[in-house]
Short mmCIF file of the C-alpha atoms (twelve columns), coordinates in Angstrom:
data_MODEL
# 
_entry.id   MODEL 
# 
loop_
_atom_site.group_PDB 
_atom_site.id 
_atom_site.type_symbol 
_atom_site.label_atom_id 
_atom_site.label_alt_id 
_atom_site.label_comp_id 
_atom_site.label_asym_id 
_atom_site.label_seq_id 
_atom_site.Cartn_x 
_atom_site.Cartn_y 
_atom_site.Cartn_z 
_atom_site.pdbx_PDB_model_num 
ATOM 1   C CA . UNK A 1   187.441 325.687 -20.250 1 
ATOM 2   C CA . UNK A 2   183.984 325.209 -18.431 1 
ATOM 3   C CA . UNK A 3   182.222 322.333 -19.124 1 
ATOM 4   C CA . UNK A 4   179.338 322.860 -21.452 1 
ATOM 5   C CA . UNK A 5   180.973 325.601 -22.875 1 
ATOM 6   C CA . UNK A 6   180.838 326.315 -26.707 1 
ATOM 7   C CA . UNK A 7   184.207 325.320 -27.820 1 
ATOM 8   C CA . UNK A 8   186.104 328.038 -30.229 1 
ATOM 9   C CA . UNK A 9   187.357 325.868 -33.516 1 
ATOM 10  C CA . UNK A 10  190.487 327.085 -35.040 1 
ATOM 11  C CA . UNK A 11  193.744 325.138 -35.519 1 
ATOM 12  C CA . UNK A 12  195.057 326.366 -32.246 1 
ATOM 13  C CA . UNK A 13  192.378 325.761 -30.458 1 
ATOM 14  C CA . UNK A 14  191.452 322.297 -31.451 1 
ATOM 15  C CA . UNK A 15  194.769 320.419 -31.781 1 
ATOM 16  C CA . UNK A 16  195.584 322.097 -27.969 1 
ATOM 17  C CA . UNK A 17  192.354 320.307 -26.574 1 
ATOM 18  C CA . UNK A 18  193.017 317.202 -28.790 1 
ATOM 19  C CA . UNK A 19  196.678 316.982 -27.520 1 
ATOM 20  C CA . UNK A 20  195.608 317.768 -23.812 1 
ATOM 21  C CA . UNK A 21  192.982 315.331 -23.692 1 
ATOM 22  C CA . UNK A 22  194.603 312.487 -25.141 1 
ATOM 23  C CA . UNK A 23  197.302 313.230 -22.524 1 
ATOM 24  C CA . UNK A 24  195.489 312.852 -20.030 1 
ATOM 25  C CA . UNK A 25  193.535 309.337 -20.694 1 
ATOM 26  C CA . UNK A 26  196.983 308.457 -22.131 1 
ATOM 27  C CA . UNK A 27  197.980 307.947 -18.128 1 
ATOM 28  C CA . UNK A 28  195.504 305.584 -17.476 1 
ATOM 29  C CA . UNK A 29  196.477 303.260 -20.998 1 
ATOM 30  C CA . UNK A 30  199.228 301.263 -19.511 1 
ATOM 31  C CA . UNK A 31  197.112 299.906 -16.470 1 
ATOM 32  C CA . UNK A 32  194.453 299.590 -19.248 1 
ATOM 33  C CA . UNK A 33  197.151 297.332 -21.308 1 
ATOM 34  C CA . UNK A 34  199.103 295.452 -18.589 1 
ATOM 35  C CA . UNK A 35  196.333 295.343 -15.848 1 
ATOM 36  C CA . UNK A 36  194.127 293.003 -18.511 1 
ATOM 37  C CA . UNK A 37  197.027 290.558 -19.756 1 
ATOM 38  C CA . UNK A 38  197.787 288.172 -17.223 1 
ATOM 39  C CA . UNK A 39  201.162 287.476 -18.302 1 
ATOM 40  C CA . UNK A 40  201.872 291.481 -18.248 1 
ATOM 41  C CA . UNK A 41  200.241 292.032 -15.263 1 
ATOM 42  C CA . UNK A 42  202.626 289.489 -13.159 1 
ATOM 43  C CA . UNK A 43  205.913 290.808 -14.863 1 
ATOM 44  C CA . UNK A 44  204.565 294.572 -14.550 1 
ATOM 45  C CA . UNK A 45  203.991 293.160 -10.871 1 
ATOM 46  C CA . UNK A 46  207.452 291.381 -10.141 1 
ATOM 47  C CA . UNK A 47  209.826 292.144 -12.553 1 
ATOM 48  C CA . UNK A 48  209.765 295.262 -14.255 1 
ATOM 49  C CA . UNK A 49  212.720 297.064 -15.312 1 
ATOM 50  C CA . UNK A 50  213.444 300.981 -16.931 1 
ATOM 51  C CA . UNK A 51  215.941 301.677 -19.578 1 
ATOM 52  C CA . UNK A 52  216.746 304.830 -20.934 1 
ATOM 53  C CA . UNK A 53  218.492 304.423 -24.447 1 
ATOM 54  C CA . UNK A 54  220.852 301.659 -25.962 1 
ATOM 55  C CA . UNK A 55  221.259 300.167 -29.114 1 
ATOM 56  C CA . UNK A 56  219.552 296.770 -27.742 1 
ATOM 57  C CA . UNK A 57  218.931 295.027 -23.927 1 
ATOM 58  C CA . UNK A 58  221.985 293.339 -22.770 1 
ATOM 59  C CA . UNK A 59  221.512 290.967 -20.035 1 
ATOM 60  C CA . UNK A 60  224.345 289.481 -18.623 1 
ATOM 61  C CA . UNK A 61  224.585 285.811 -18.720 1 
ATOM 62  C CA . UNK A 62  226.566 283.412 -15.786 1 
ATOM 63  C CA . UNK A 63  226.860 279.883 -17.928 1 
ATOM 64  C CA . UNK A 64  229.392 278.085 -15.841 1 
ATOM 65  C CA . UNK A 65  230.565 277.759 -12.223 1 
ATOM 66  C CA . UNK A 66  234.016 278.977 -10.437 1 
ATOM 67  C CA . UNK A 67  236.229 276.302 -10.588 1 
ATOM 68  C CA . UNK A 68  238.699 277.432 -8.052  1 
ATOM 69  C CA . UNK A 69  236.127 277.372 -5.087  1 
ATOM 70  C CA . UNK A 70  237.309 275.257 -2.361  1 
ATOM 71  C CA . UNK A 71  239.018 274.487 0.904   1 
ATOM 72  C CA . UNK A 72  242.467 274.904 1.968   1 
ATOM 73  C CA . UNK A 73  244.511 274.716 4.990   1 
ATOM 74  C CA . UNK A 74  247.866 276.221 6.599   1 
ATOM 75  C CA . UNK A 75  250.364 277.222 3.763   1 
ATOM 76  C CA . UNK A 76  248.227 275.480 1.025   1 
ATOM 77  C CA . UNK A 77  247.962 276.531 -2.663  1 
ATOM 78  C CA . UNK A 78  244.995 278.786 -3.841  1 
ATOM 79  C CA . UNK A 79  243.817 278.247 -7.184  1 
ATOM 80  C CA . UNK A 80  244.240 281.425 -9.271  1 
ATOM 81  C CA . UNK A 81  243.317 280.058 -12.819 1 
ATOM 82  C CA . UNK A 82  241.596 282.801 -14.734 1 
ATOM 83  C CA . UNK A 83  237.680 282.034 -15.249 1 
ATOM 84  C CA . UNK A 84  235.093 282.353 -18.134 1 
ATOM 85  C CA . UNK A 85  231.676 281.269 -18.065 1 
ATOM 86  C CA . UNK A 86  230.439 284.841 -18.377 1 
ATOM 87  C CA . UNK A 87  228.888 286.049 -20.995 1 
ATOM 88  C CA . UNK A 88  225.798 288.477 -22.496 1 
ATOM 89  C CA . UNK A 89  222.638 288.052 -24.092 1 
ATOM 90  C CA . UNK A 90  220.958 290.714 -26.630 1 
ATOM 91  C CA . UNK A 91  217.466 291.644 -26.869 1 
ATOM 92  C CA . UNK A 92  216.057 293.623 -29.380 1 
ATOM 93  C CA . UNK A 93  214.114 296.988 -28.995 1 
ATOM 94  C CA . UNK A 94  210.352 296.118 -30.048 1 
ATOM 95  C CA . UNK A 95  208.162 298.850 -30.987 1 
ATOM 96  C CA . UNK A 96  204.357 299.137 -30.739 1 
ATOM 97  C CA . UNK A 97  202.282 301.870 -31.470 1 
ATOM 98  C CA . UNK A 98  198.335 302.808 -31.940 1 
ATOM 99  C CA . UNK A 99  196.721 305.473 -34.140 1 
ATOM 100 C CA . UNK A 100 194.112 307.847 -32.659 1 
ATOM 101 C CA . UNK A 101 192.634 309.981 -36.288 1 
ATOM 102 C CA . UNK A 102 190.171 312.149 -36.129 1 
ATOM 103 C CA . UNK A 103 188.387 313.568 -39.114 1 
ATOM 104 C CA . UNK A 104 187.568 317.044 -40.143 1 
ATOM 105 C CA . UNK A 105 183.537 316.227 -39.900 1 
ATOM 106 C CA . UNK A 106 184.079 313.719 -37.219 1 
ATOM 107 C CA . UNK A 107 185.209 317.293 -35.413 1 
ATOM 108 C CA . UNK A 108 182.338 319.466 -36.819 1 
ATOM 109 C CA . UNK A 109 179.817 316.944 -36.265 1 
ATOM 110 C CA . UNK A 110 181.209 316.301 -32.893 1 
ATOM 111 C CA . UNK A 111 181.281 320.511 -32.167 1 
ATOM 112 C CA . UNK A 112 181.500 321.541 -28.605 1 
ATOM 113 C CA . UNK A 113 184.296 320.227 -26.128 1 
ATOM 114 C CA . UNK A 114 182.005 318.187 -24.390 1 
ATOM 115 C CA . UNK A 115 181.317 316.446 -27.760 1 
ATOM 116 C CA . UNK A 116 185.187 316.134 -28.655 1 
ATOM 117 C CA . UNK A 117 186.350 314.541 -26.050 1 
ATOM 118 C CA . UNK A 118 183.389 312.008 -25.789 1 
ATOM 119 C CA . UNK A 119 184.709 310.966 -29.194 1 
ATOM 120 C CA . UNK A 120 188.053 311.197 -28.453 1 
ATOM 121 C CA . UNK A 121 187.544 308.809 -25.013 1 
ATOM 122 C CA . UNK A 122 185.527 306.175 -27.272 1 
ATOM 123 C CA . UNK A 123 188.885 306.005 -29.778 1 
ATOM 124 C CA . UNK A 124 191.894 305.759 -27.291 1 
ATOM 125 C CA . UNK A 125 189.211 302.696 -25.922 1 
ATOM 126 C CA . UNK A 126 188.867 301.324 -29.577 1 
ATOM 127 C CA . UNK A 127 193.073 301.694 -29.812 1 
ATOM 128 C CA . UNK A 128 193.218 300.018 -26.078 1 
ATOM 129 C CA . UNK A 129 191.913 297.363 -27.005 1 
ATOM 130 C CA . UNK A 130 193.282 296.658 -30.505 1 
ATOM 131 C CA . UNK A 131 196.965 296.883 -28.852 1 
ATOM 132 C CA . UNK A 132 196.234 295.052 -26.128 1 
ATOM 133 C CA . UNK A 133 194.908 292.087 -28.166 1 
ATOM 134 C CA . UNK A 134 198.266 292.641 -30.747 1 
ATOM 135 C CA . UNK A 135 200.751 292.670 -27.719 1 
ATOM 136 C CA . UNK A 136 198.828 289.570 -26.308 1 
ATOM 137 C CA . UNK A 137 198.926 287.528 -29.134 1 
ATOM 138 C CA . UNK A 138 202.633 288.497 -29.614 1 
ATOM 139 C CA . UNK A 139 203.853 287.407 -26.366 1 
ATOM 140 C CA . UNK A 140 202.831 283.639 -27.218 1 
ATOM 141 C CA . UNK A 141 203.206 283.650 -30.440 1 
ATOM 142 C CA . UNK A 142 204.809 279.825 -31.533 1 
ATOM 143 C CA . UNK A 143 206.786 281.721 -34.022 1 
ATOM 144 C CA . UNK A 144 208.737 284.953 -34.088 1 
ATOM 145 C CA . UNK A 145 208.317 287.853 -35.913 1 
ATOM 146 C CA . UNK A 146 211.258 289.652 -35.907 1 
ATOM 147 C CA . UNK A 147 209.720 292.824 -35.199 1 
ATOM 148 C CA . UNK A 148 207.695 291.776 -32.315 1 
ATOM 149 C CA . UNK A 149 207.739 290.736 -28.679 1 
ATOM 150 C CA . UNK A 150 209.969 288.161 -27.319 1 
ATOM 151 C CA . UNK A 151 207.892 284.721 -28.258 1 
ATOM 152 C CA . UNK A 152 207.504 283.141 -25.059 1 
ATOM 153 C CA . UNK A 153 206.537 279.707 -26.912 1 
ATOM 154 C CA . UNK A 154 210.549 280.117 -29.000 1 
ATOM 155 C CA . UNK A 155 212.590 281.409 -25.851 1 
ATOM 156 C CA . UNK A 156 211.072 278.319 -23.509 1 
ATOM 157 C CA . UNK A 157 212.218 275.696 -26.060 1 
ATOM 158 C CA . UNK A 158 215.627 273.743 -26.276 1 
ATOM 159 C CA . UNK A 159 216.600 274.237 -30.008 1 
ATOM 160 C CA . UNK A 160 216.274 278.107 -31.109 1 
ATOM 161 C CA . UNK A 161 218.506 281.086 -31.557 1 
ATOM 162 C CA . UNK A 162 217.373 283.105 -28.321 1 
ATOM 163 C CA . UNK A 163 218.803 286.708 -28.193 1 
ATOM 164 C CA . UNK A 164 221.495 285.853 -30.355 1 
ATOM 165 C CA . UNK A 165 222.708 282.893 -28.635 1 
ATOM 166 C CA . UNK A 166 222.291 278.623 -29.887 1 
ATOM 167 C CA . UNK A 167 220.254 276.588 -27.681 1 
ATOM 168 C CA . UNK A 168 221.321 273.697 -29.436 1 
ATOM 169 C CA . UNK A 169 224.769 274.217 -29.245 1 
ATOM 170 C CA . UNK A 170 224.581 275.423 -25.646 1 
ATOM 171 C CA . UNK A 171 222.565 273.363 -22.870 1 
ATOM 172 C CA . UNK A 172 222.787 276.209 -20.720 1 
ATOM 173 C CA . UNK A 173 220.602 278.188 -22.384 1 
ATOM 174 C CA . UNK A 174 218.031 275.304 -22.726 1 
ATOM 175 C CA . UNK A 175 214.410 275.668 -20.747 1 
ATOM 176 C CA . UNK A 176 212.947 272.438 -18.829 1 
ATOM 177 C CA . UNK A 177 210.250 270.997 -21.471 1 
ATOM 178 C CA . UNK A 178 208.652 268.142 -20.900 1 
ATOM 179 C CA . UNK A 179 206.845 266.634 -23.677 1 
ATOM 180 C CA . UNK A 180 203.641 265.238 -21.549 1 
ATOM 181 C CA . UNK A 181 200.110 263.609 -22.461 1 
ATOM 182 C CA . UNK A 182 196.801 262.521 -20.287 1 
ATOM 183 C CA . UNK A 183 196.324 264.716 -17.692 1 
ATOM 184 C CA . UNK A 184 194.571 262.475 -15.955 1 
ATOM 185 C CA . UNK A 185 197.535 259.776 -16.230 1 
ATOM 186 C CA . UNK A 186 200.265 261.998 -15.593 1 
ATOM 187 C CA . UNK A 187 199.296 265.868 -15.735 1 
ATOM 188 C CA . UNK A 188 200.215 266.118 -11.839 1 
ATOM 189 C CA . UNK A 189 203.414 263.952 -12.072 1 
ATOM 190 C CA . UNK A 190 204.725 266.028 -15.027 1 
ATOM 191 C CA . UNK A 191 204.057 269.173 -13.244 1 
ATOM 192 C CA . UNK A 192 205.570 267.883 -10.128 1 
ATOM 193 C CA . UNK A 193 208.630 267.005 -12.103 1 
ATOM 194 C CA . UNK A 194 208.751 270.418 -13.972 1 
ATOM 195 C CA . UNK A 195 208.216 272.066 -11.036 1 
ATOM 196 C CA . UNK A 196 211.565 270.666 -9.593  1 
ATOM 197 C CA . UNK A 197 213.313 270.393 -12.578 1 
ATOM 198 C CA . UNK A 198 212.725 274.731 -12.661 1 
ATOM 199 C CA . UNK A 199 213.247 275.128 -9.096  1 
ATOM 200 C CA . UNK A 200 217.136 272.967 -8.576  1 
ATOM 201 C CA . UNK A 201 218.704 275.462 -11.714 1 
ATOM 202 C CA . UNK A 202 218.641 278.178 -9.155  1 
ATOM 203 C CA . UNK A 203 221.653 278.085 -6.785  1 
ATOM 204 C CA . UNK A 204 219.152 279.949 -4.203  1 
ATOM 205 C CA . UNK A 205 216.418 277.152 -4.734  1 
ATOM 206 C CA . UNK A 206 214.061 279.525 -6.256  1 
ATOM 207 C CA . UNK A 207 210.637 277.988 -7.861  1 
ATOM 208 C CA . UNK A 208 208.461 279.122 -10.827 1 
ATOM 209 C CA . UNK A 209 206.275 281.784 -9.254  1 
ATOM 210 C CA . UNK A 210 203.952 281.970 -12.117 1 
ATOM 211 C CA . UNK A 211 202.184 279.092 -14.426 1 
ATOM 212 C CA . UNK A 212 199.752 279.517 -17.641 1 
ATOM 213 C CA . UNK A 213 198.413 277.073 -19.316 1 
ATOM 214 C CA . UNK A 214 195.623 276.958 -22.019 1 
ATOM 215 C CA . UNK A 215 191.692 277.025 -20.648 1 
ATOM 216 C CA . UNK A 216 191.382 273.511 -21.291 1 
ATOM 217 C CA . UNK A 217 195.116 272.966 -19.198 1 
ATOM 218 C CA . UNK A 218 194.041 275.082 -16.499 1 
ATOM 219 C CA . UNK A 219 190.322 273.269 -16.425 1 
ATOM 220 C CA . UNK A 220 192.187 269.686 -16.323 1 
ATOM 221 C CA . UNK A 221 194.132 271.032 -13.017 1 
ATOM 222 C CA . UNK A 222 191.372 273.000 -11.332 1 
ATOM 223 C CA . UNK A 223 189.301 269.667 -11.953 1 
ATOM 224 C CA . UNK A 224 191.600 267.593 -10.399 1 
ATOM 225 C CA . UNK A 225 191.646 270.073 -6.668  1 
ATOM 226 C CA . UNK A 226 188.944 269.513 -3.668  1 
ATOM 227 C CA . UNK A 227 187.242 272.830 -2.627  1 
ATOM 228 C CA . UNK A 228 189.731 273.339 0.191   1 
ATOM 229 C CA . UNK A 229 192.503 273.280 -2.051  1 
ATOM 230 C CA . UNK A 230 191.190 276.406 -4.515  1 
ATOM 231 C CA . UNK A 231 193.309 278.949 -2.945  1 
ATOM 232 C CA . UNK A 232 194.002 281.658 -5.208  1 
ATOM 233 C CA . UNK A 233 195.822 285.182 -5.996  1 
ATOM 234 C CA . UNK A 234 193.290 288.041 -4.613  1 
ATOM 235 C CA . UNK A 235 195.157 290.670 -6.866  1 
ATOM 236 C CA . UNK A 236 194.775 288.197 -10.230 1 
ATOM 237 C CA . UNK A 237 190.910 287.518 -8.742  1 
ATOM 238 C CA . UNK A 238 190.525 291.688 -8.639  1 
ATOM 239 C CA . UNK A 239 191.920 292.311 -12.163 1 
ATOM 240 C CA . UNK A 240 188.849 289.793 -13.725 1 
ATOM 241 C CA . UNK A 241 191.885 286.811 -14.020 1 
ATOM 242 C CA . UNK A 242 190.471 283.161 -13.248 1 
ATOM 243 C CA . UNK A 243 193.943 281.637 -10.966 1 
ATOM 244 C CA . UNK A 244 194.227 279.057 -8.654  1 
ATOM 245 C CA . UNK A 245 197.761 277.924 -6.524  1 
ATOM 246 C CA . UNK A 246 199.758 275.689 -7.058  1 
ATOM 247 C CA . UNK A 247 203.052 275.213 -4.541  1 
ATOM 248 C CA . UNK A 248 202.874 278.838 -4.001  1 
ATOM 249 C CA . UNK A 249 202.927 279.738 -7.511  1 
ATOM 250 C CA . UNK A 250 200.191 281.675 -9.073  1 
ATOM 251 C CA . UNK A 251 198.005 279.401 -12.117 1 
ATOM 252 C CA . UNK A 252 195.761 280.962 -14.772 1 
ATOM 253 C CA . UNK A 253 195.163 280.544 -18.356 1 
ATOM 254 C CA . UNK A 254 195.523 282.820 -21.605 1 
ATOM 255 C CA . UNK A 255 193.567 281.617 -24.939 1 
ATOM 256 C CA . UNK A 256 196.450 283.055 -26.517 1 
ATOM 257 C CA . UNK A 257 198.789 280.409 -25.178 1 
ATOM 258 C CA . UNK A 258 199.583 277.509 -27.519 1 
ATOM 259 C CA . UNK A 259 197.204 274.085 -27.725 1 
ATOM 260 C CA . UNK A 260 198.367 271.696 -25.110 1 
ATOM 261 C CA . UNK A 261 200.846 273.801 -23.310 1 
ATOM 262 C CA . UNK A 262 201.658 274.543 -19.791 1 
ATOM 263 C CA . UNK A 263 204.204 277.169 -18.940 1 
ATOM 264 C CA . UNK A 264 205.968 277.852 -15.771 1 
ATOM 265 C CA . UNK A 265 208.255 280.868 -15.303 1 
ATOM 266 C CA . UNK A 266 210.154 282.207 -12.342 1 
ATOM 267 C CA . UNK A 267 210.272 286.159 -11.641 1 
ATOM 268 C CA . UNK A 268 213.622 286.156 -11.091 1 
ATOM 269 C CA . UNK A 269 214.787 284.784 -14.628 1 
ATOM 270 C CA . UNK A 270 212.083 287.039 -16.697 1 
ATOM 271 C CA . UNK A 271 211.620 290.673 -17.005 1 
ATOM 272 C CA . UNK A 272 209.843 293.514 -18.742 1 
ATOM 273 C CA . UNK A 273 212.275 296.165 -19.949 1 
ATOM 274 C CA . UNK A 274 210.258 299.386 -20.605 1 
ATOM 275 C CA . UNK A 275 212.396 302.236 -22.603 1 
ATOM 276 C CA . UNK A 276 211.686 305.233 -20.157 1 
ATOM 277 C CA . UNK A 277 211.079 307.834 -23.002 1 
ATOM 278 C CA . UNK A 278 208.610 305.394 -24.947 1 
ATOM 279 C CA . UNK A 279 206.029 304.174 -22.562 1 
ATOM 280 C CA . UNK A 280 203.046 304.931 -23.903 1 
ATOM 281 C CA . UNK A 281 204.415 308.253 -25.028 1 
ATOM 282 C CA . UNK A 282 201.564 310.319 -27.326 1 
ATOM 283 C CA . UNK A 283 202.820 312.396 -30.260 1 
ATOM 284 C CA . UNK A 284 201.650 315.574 -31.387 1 
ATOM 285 C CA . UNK A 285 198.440 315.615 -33.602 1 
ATOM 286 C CA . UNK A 286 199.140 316.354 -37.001 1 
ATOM 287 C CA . UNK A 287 197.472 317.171 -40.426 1 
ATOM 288 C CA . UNK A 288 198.497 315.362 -43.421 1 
ATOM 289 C CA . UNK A 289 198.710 317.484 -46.384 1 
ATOM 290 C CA . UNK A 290 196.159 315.324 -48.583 1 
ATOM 291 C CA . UNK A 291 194.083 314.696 -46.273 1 
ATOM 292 C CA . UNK A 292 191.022 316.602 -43.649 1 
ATOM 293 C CA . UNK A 293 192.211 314.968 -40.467 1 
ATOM 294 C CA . UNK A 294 194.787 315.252 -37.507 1 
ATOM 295 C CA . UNK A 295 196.535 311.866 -36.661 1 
ATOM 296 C CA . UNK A 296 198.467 311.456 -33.213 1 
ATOM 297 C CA . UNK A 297 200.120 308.493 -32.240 1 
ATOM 298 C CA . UNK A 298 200.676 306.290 -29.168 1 
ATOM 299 C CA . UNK A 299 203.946 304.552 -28.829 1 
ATOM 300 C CA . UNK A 300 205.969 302.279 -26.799 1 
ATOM 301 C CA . UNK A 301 209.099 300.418 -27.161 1 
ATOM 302 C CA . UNK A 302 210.479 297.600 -24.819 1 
ATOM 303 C CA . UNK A 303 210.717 293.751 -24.684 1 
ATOM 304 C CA . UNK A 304 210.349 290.585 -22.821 1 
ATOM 305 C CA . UNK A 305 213.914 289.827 -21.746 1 
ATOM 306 C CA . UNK A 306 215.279 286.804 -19.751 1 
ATOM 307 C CA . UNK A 307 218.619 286.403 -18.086 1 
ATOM 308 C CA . UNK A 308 218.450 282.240 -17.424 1 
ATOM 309 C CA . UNK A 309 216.081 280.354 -19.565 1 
ATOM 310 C CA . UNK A 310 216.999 277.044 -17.645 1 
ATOM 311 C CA . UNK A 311 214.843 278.660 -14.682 1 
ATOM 312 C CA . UNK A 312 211.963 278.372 -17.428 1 
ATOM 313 C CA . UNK A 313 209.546 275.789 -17.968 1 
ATOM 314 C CA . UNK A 314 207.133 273.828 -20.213 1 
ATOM 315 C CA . UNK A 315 204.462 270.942 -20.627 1 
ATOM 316 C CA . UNK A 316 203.682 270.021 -24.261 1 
ATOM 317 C CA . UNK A 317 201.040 267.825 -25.481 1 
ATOM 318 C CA . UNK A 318 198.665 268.169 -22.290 1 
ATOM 319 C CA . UNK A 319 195.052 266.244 -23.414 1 
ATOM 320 C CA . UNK A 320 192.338 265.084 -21.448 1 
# 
């Protein structure tokens, strides 16, 4: 239809240009999401992974080394003995969703197509940002809610049940925290420490490739460089995110992060599972029978998943 056109109401007519519509800004609502969470933006970045169906995310888990590695010579014996230290991990689905409703005078006092999408635009922006703020807070949540994102705050601990599996009663599955203090006494030493501590759990050496930190962490460390040390991430610094570097690693802040807390993660360990056939997916509009209004959905199902929480990492306690 030409633009400026009257628009012809009728069922048909209406839910085809609702449905259309909303399809079309729906494409731009991930980037809208992800592209404004710091923490989604570097996993979208680095590591994100499709899945098409499954009861649940299974990671595969390597706990313990091969025993029978080593050297031999002429007619020596080679060690054969069978080996565990294998196993899995199991991450939940989680499920978001946002409601775009639009009422039956919202429609007639919006008449025209011109008019109805204008309103429609202004709603998917008022559901934007309502699920990005839910899916933010989620992620670093300091407790879990079983129906919700991985908690980064639970899964970087030493103590919790983490996708089905003890931390307490296995070390392996254990993140680096650090229980810290003055930042001026020892902020740099702990994160030196950390830093190490993440990088020597990787057989190929790998460091934490992302940190974030609280505004008043990140302040204490940006405080503490000289100009010529405030290198930063250009594609962080384009998307509207304050960073900084630190040993390569990319450093910004989140005020949804916990008081006092410093996190560093490593790509490699930490992924985004998306389920292919629920990424921001948009249902038809319908018309409840009680009520004068057409209600579509947007929905999307995936989860935070890691496959070696020793290659994550944690200050606690950070103050002045």
């Amino acid at each position: 239809m030409a633009s400026g056109t009257l628009f012809t109401y009728g069922t048909t007519n209406v839910d085809s240009l609702l449905a259309t519509t909303l399809s079309a800004i729906r494409k731009t609502l991930q980037d809208a999401i992800f592209q404004k969470i710091p923490l989604f933006m570097w996993l979208d970045s680095k590591q994100r992974l499709s899945q098409a169906g499954g009861a649940s995310i299974i990671t595969p888990l390597m706990f313990g080394k091969n025993t029978t590695a080593g050297a031999y010579s002429g007619y020596g014996t080679l060690d054969t003995t069978p080996q565990e230290g294998i196993t899995a991990a199991q991450w939940r689905w989680k499920q978001y969703f946002t409601s775009i409703s639009i009422s039956g005078s919202e429609e007639m006092q919006n008449a025209g197509e011109n008019g109805l999408i204008r309103l429609l635009e202004a709603k998917v922006k008022q559901a934007e940002l309502s699920l990005r703020d839910r899916l933010g807070i989620d992620a670093w949540a300091a407790t879990q809610v079983s129906s919700r994102l991985e908690a980064l705050p639970v899964v970087v601990a030493t103590a919790n049940s983490v996708a089905d599996i003890s931390q307490t009663a296995n070390s392996w599955w254990q993140a680096q925290v650090t229980a810290s203090g003055s930042f001026a006494a020892q902020g740099l030493s702990d994160m030196r420490l950390l830093f190490n501590n993440i990088a020597k759990q990787s057989l190929s050496g790998g460091a934490p490739d992302y940190l974030c930190g609280t505004q008043s962490v990140y302040e204490f460390y940006e405080g503490s460089l000289q100009p010529q040390q405030r290198f930063s991430d250009s594609k962080m610094a384009s998307a509207g995110f304050q960073n900084v570097n630190y040993k390569g690693a990319t450093f910004t802040w989140d005020p949804n992060v916990p008081s006092g807390n410093l996190f560093m993660l490593s790509s490699d360990a930490l992924s985004l599972v998306v389920h292919s056939q629920r990424n921001f997916v948009t249902t038809p509009f319908v018309k409840p029978s009680n009520q004068d209004a057409r209600v579509a959905q947007i929905l999307w199902m995936g989860n935070v998943v890691c496959d070696n929480i020793r290659r994550l990492g944690k200050l606690t306690g950070l103050t002045a």
